[in-house]
C-alpha positions in Angstrom: 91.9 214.6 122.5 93.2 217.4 120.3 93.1 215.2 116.5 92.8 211.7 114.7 95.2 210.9 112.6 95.5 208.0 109.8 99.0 207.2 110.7 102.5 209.2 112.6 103.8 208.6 116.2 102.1 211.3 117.3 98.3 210.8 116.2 95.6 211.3 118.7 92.4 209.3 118.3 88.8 211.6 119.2 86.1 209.3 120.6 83.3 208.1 118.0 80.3 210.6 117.5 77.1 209.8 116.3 75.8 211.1 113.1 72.7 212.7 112.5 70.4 209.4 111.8 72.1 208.2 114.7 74.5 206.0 113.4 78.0 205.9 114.0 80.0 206.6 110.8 82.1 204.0 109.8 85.7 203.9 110.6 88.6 202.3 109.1 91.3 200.2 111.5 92.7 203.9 112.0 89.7 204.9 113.9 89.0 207.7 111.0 85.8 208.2 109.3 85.8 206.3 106.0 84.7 208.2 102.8 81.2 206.8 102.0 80.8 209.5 99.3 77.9 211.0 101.8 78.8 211.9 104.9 77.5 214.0 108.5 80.2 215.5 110.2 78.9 215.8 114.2 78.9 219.6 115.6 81.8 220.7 117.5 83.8 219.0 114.3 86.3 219.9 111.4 87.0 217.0 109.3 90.2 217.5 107.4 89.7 215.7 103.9 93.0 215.5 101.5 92.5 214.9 97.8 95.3 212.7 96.1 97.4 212.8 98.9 97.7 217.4 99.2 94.9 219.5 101.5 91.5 219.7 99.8 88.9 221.0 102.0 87.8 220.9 106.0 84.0 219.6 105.9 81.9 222.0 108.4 79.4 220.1 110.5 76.1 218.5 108.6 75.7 217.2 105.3 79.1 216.8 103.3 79.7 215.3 99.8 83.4 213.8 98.8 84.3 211.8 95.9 85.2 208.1 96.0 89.0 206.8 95.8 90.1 210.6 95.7 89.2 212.3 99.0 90.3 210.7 102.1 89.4 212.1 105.7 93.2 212.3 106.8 92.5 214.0 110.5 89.6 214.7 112.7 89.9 217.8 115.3 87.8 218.9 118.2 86.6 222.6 118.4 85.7 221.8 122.1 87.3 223.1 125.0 90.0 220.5 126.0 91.4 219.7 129.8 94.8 218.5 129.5 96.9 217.5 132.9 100.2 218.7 132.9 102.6 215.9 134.8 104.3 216.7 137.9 107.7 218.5 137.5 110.2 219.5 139.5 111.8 223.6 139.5 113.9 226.2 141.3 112.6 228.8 142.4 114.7 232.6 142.4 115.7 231.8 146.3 117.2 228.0 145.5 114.4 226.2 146.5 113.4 222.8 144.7 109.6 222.6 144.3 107.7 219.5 142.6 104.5 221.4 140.7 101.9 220.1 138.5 99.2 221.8 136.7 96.3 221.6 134.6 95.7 223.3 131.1 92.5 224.2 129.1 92.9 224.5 125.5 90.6 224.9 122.0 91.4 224.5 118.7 90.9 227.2 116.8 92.3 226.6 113.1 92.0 223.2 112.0 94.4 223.4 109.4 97.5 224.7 111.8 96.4 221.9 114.1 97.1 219.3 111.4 100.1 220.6 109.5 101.4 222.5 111.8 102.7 220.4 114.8 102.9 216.0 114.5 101.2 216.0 118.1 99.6 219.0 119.5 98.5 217.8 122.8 102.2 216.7 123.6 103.8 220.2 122.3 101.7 222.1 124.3 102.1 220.0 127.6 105.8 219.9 126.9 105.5 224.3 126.1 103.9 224.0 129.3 106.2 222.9 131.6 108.9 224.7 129.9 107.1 227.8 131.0 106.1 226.8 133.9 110.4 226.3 135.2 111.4 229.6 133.4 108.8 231.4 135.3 109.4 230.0 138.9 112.8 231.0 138.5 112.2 234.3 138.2 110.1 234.1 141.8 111.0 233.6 145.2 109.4 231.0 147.4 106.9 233.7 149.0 106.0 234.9 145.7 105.2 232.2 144.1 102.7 231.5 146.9 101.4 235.2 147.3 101.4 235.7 143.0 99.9 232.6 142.0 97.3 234.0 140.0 99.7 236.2 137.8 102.2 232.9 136.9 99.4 231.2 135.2 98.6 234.5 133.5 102.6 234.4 132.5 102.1 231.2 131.7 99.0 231.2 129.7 100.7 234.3 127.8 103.9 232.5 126.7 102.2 229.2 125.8 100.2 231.9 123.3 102.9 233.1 121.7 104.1 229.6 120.0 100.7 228.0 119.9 99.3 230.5 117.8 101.1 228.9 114.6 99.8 225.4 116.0 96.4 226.7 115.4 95.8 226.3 119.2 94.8 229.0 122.2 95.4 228.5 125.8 92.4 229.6 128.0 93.7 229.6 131.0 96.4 227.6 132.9 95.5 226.8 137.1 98.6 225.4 139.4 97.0 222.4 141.2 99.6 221.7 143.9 103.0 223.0 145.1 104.8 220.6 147.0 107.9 221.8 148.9 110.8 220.0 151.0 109.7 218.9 154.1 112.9 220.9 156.2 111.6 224.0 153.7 108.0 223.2 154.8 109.0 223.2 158.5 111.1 226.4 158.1 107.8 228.1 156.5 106.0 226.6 159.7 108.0 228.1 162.1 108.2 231.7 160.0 104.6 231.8 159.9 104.7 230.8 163.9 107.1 233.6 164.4 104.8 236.3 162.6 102.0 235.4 164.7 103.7 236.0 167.9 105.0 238.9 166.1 101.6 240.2 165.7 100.5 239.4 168.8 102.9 241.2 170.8 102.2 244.0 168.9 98.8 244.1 169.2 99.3 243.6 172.8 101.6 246.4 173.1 99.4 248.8 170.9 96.5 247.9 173.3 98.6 249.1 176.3 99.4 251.9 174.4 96.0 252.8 173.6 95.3 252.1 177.3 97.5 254.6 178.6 96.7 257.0 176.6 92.6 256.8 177.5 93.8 256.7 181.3 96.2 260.3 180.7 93.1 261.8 178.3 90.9 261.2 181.4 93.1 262.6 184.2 93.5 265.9 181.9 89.7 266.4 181.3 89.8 265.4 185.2 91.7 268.3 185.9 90.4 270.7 183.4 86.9 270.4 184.8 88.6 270.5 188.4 89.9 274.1 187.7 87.5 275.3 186.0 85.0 274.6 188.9 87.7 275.9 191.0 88.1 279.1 189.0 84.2 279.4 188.8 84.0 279.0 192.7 86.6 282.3 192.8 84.6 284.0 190.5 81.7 283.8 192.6 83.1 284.2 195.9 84.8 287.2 194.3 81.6 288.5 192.9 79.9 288.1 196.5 82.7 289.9 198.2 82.0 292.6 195.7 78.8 293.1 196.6 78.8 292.9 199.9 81.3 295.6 200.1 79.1 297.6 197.5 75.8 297.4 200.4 78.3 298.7 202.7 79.4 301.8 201.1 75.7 302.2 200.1 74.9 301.8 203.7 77.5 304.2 204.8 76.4 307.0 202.0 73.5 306.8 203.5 74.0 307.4 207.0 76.2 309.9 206.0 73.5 311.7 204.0 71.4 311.5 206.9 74.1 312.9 208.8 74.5 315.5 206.7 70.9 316.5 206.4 70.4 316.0 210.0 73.7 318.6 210.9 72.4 321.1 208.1 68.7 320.7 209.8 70.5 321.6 213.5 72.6 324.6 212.5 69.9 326.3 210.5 67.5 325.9 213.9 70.6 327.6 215.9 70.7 330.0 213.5 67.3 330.9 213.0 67.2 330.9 216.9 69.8 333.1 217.1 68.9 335.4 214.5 65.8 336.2 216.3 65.4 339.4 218.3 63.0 337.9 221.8 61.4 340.2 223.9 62.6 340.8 226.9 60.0 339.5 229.2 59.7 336.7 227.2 63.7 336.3 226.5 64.1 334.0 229.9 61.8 331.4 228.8 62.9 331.7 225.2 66.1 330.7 226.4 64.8 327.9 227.8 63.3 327.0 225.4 65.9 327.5 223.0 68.1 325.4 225.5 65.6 322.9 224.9 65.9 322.3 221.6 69.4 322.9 221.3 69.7 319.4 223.6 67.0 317.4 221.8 69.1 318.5 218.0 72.1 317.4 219.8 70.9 314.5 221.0 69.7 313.2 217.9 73.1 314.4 216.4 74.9 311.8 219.1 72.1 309.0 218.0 73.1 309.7 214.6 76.8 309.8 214.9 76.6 306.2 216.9 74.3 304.5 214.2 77.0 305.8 211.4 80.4 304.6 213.8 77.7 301.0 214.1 77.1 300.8 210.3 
């Protein structure tokens, strides 16, 4: 609870601590500590003491001192953190839609004098701030945002419940949506949405996946056929290249028997000529004719042997 209070509509009553020597203080029928001149005020305490009826004094925890008759402990506030449920209220969201919402707050005092004087009943302003809040800020959302931006509504919330708490002497820590209840036909219509997207999805995953398919089988068929002609125009190359050399042996075959030829022809008409060129005698001229015969037909028969290897190469 937020404070005690000796009397008003609106006074809170704090559990009893114990005092330092361990026993509880004691209280009047208000439930507030009486003034017993000495006094231990428990940690986690402010002790609000009035003097003749006006603010005197808040007593810090330990060892305090008030005078008899005169000072009177008029409220007694927590400086823990407080968890207050918010009750269950009903708003409209952006899109029409009727929502019953409830929350829960964490508060702490942190000015003991605003907490007193400045509100009659804290706990109840802030709850009551709260759910103000809370309906102003749903309607401003749609029904998928207020699902998808939960997190920044309580952070809209907590910052507007700032704003006027801070002359209550109060701070919001943080506010947390417990549950969002929705229509049922509204609950069934999101059932069926979220349905839909799956299917949604699914199809196009599916159709991505043929897609993907496809295009894998096509990527194969082209490197298929790339490789197919370039082994095809490798196989040209070589045959080409053989051709090429075989016709180069020939030529070189042929230049040779031609050079042979040659050589051979050049060998036989230098032998007529020498032959002829010679003066013979004239006993001997008969069988230097023959003889001359002779040779002439072995030449030209080589010639002929010649001539048929070149027409064979």
């Amino acid at each position: 609870m937020l404070a005690r209070a000796a009397r008003g509509p609106g006074a809170l009553l704090l559990r009893g601590s114990v005092q330092a020597s361990g026993r509880a203080p004691r209280r009047a029928s208000s439930g507030l500590p009486r003034n017993t001149v000495v006094l231990f005020v428990p940690q986690q305490e402010a002790w609000v003491v009035e003097r003749m009826g006006r603010f005197h004094r808040i007593l810090e925890p330990g060892l305090n001192i008030l005078i008899p008759v005169l000072d009177r402990i008029r409220y007694v506030q927590s400086l823990k953190e407080i968890v207050i449920n918010v009750p269950e209220q009903s708003a409209v969201t952006l899109d029409n839609v009727t929502l019953q919402i409830d929350g829960v707050l964490y508060l702490r005092i942190m000015d003991p004098y605003k907490a007193s004087y400045g509100v009659e009943d804290p706990e109840y302003a802030v709850t009551q701030l709260a759910q103000t809040t809370m309906r102003s800020e749903l309607g401003k959302l749609s029904l998928d945002k207020v699902f998808r931006e939960r997190e920044s509504l309580n952070a809209s919330i907590v910052d507007a419940i700032n704003q006027a708490a801070d002359y209550w002497g109060i701070r919001c820590l943080r506010y947390e949506i417990k549950d969002i209840h929705v229509p049922p036909r509204v609950k069934e219509s999101m059932q069926m949405q979220v349905e839909a997207e799956r299917r949604k999805r699914a199809t196009v995953l599916e159709s991505e996946g043929t897609r993907e398919s496809a295009i894998n089988v096509a990527e194969g068929k082209k490197q298929a056929q790339i490789l197919a002609s370039e082994a095809e125009k490798a196989e040209q190359i070589n045959q080409a290249a053989g051709e090429a050399s075989a016709v180069l042996a020939k030529a070189k075959a042929k230049a040779e028997a031609i050079r042979i030829l040659a050589a051979a022809l050049t060998q036989h008409a230098m032998g007529v000529y020498g032959a002829l060129t010679k003066a013979p005698l004239p006993g001997a001229q008969d069988s230097a004719s023959s003889g001359s015969s002779r040779d002439v037909q072995g030449r030209d028969a080589s010639l002929d042997e010649e001539f048929d290897r070149v027409k064979l190469s």
